[in-house]
N, C-alpha and C positions, 0 to 999 in steps of 0.2 A: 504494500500500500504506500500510496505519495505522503508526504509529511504533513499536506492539510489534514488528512483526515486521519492520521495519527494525532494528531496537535487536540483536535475536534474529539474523538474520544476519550482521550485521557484526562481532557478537561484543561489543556493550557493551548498558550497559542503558538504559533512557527518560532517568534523569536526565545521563545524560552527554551524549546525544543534543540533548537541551534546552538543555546548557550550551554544545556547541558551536555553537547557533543565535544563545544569547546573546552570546557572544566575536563572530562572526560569521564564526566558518569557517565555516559553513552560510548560506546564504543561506534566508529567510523561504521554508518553501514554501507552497505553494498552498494551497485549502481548499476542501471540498466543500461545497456548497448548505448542509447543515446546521452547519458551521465546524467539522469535521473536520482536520485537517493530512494533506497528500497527498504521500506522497513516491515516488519514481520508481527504477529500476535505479542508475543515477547519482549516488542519495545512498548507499548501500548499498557501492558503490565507493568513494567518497570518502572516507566512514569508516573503511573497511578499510587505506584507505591512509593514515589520519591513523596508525590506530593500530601499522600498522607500521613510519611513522618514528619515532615515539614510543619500538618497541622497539628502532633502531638510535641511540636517545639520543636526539632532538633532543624540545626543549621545544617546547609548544603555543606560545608566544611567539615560535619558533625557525620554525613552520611558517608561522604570520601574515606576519611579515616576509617571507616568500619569497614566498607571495601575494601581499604587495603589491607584492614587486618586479617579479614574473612581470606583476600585475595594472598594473602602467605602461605595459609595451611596452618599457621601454628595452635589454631582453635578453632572450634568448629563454629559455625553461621548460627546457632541456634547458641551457643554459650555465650558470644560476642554480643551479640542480640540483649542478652540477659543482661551484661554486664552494663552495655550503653543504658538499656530502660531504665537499671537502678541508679543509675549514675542521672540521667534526668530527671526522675523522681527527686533526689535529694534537690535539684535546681531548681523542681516544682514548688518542695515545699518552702525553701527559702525564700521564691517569689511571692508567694500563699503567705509567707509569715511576715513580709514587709511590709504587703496589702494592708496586712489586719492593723500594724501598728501606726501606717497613713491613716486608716479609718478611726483607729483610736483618736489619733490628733485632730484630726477633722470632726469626731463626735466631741473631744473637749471643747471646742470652738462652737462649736453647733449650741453647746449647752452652755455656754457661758452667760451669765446674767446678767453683764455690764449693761449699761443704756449708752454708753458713751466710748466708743474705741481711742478717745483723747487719754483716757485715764486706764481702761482694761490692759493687761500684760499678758492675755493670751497671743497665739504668732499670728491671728490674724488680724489681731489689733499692729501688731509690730511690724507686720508688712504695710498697713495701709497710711500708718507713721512714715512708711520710708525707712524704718529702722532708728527714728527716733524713741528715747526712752517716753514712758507715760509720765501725763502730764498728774500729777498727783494729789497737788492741791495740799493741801495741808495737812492732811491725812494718810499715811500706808498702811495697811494692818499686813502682817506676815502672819502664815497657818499651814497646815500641814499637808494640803491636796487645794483638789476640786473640789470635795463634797461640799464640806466647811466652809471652803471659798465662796463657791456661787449663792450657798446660804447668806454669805454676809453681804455679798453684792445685792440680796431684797432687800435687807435692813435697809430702816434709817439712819444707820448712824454716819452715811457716808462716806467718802475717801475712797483711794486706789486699794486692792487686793491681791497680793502673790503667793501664791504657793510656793514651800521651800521646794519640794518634787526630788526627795531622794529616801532610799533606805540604807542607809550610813548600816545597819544591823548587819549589812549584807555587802560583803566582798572588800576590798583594800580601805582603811581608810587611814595612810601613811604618815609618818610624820616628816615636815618639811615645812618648804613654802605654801602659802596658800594658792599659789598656780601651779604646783606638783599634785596637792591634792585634789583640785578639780580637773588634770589631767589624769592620773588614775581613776578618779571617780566616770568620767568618760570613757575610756577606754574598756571601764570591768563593763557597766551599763549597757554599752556598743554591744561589746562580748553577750552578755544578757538575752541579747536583741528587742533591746528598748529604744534601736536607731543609732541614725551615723555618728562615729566617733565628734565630731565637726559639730553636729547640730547637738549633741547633746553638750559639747565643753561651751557651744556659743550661749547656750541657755545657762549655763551652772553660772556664767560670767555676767552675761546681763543680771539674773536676779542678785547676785553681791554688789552691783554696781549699784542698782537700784535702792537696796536699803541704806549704804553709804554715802550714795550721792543726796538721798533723803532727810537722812541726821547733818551732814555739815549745812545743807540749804535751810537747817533750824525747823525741819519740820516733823509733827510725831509720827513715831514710827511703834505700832502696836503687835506687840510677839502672842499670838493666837493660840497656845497648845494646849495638852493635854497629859496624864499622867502615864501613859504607856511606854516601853522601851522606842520606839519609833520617834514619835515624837520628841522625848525627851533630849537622843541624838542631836536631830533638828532644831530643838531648843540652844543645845551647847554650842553647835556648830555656828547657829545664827550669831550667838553672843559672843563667840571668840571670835568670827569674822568684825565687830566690831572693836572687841579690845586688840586684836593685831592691828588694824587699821588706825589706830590711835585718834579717832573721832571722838568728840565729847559725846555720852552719852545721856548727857540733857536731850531731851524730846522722848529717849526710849522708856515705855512700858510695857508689861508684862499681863497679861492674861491667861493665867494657868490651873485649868481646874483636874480636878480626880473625881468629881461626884457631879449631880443634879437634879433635884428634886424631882420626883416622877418617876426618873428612870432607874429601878434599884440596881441592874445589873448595868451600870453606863461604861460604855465602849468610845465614848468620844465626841466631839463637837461635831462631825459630821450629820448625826445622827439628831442634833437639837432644828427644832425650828426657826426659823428669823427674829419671830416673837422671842425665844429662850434664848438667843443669841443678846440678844439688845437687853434682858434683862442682866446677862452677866458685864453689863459696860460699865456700872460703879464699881466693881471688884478691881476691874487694874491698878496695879501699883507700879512708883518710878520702877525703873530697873538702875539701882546704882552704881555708881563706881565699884563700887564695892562687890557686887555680884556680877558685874561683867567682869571682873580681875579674877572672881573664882571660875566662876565659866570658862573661863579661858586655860587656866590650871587643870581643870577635871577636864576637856577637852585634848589636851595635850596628852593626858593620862593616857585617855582613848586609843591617841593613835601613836602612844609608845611602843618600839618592836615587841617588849616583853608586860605581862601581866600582872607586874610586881604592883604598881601605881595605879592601876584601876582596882585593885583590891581595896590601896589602901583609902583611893576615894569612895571606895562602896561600904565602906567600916567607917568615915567620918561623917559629924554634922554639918551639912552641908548647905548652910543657913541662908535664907533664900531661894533656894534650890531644892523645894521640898520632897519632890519624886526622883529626884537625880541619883540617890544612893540604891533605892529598892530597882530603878532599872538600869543600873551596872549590876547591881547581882545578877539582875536577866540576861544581861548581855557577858557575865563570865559565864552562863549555863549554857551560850553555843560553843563552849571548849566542849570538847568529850570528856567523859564521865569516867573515873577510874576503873572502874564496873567494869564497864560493859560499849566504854567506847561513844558510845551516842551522844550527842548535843540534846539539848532539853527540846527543841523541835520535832529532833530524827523520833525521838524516845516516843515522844506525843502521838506522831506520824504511825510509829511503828505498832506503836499498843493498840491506835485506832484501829486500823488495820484486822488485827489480831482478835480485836474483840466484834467483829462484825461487822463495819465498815466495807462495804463492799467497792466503794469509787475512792479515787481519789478528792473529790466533791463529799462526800462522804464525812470523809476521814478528815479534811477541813474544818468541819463543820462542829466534831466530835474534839478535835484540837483547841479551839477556840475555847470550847466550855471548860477544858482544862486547865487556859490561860487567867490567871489570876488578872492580869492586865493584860487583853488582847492585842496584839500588834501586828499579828504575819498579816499581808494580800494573800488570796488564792494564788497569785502567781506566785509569789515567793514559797508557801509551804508547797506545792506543786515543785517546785526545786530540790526542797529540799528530798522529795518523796522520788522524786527521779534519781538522786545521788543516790540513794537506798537502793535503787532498782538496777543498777551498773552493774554487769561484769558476771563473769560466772560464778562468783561469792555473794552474788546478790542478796538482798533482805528482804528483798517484793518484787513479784514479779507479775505478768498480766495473768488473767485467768487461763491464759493458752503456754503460760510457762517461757514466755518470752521475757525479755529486757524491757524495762519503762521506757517508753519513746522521749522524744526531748519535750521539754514543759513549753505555756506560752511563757512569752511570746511568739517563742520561737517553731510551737505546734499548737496546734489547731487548740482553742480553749476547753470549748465545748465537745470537743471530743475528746481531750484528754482529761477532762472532770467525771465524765464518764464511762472511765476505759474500768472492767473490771480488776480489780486487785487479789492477791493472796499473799501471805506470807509462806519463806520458804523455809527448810528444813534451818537453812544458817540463821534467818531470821527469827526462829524461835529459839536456839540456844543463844542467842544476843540476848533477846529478852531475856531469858533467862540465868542472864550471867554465867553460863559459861561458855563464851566466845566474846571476842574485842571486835568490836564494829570495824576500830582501825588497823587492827591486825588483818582481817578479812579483807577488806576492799581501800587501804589505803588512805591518804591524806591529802589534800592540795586546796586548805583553805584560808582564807582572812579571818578573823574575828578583831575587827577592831584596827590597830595597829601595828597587829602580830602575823605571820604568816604560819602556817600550822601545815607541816610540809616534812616527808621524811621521818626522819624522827627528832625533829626538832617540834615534839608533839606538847603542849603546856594541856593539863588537865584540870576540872573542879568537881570540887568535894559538896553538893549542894548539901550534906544536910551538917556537915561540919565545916561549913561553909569557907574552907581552904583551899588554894592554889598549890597544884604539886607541879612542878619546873617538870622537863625533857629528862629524860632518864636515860 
């Protein structure tokens, strides 16, 4: 048949036909007496199938290389096959998982409350600025998310609103300069898949800009939080970003609760009304000299290489700073436990599990009520329930005896909240002390300012509430 009506069947046209002759996915074909081109069933097939790899992604580049490997001998057409589709798969989901956290960002923006993108610090307020900072007005309040955020952006009480937007509980948080530290903190986050390296240090930099640039312009600047390990980080972090800066910290107050009438079991400011918001606005107090220079010290603790100095802030009175000792003791119980290995999350994690929990969603859920003062996201205990799920020493595994897949951001949410779980044979002698979590499957984590790696393993003693050094 002539090349029109190979073009015509296969569903492309002559010039495409002609390119892939030139590439030489097509081999030269034949030609009739009068130097016609003569092509056969065979190429009609072949195109059809170029072009329906093409539609499950893979480039003409992507297809070549398989031909040639196929074209070696050294693996057969049917393994090669296999290995490409696993290997576009993983490109599938990384694409799927960048989607999800564009749509995140675009649902933050969607839901923001501001009336005015002069004064809002979401990005598409700060695109439509030109990348001018918000205009603030006399007013900032600092707080710990969205939730809390867009709650206070109904209030009355006015002014600009930022979310700090990080979990300090979770991965490096080094000691150094404060542009070292939000270069790690971007970098682990990136790693995360909470987005690009780039846009997440441009965000960690504008919000320190903005509360700094706020206090020297003389204007108050109100620290939003709560009594949980999360927060409380975000608390320290905010306040020694000020005492490093050496800004007066006349304008700064403090809004710090642990409780709220109505709610017995209160989980946080997120969760109050605009009304309950605005009735906690007499509660602020200055935030002194004085308690920025401690903030700044227990801060520093934090992100000591070693555990010595956050002990010894989780044992003083830390005046001012009223939640700040009870959640350093929460933040020494993500060391491993002398037991048995596990961080007080893993531990949580693992018993859920154990006692019926059948999702990861589940076992969430069942974590939380554990929490004396709740602080994980679903994404982050989903981390940590995935590290559990690693390797052939695994501690959980799906219902089909496989590895936990990777958590989001980075996989699907809602499929990974309800993937079924089990625990495994190693997972039940951890539990039950006798097997070391870190002997089983290893180390390679932050807590704080510590790297927990090797065996340069630092452990705590929660109920004798001790620090045992690397042994």
């Amino acid at each position: 048949m002539r090349a029109g009506e190979v073009a015509e069947r296969a569903g492309v046209n002559v010039e495409t036909l002609r390119y892939y002759e030139r590439r030489g996915l097509l081999p030269e074909p034949s030609r009739t007496p009068n130097g016609h081109r003569r092509y056969d069933e065979e190429t009609v097939r072949f195109v059809r199938a170029i072009k329906e790899a093409q539609g499950l992604g893979f480039t003409l580049a992507e297809i070549e290389e398989y031909l040639r490997v196929v074209g070696r001998g050294r693996v057969t057409a049917s393994e090669a096959l296999r290995v490409r589709m696993a290997m576009k798969i993983d490109e599938i989901d990384a694409r799927v998982a960048a989607l999800r956290r564009v749509r995140d960002q675009l649902a933050r923006v969607v839901g923001c409350a501001c009336d005015s993108l002069d004064h809002c610090t979401c990005g598409a307020a700060y695109l439509a600025r030109r990348g001018r900072d918000p205009v603030s007005g006399s007013l900032l309040h600092v707080t710990n998310g969205d939730s809390a955020g867009n709650t206070l952006r109904q209030t009355a009480i006015g002014g600009a609103v930022l979310p700090w937007q990080d979990a300090l509980h979770e991965g490096p948080v080094p000691g150094g300069s404060r542009a070292a530290l939000r270069a790690a903190r971007a970098v682990f986050l990136s790693g995360c898949g909470w987005g690009s390296k780039r846009s997440i240090l441009g965000e960690l930099e504008r919000r320190d800009r903005h509360v700094i640039d706020a206090l020297r312009a003389g204007r108050r600047v109100v620290l939003w939080f709560e009594h949980d390990l999360y927060d409380q980080l975000q608390l320290l972090d905010a306040l020694a970003l000020v005492a490093e800066s050496g800004v007066s910290p006349a304008g700064l107050e403090l809004l710090v609760v642990g409780s709220f009438p109505g709610h017995p079991r209160f989980h946080g400011l997120g969760e109050l009304t605009a009304d309950e918001l605005e009735s906690l606005w007499p509660q602020r107090v200055p935030a002194t000299a004085e308690v920025v220079a401690l903030a700044g010290e227990v801060w520093a603790a934090v992100r000591s290489p070693t555990h010595e100095a956050v002990t010894a802030s989780a044992g003083r009175d830390l005046r001012g700073l009223p939640f700040a000792a009870p959640a350093l003791r929460r933040l020494l119980e993500e060391l491993p436990a002398p037991g048995d290995g596990l961080s007080g999350t893993e531990r949580r994690a693992l018993g859920a599990v154990a006692a019926g929990a059948e999702t990861p969603f589940a076992a969430f859920l069942t974590a939380q009520q554990a929490e004396v003062a709740p602080f994980l996201g679903d994404a982050w205990f989903y981390r940590a329930l995935a590290e559990l799920g690693t390797g052939e020493a695994r501690l959980v595994e799906t219902g089909d005896g496989e590895p936990v897949p990777a958590p989001p951001p980075l996989g699907d949410v809602q499929a990974f909240g309800s993937l079924p779980l089990r625990v495994t044979h190693n997972g039940e002698r951890v539990l039950a002390g006798r097997a070391d979590r870190v002997e089983l499957l290893g180390i390679d984590r932050w807590v704080g300012g510590t790297h927990l790696s090797g065996r340069a393993v630092w452990r705590w003693d929660a109920e004798a509430l001790s620090l045992i050094g690397p042994q």
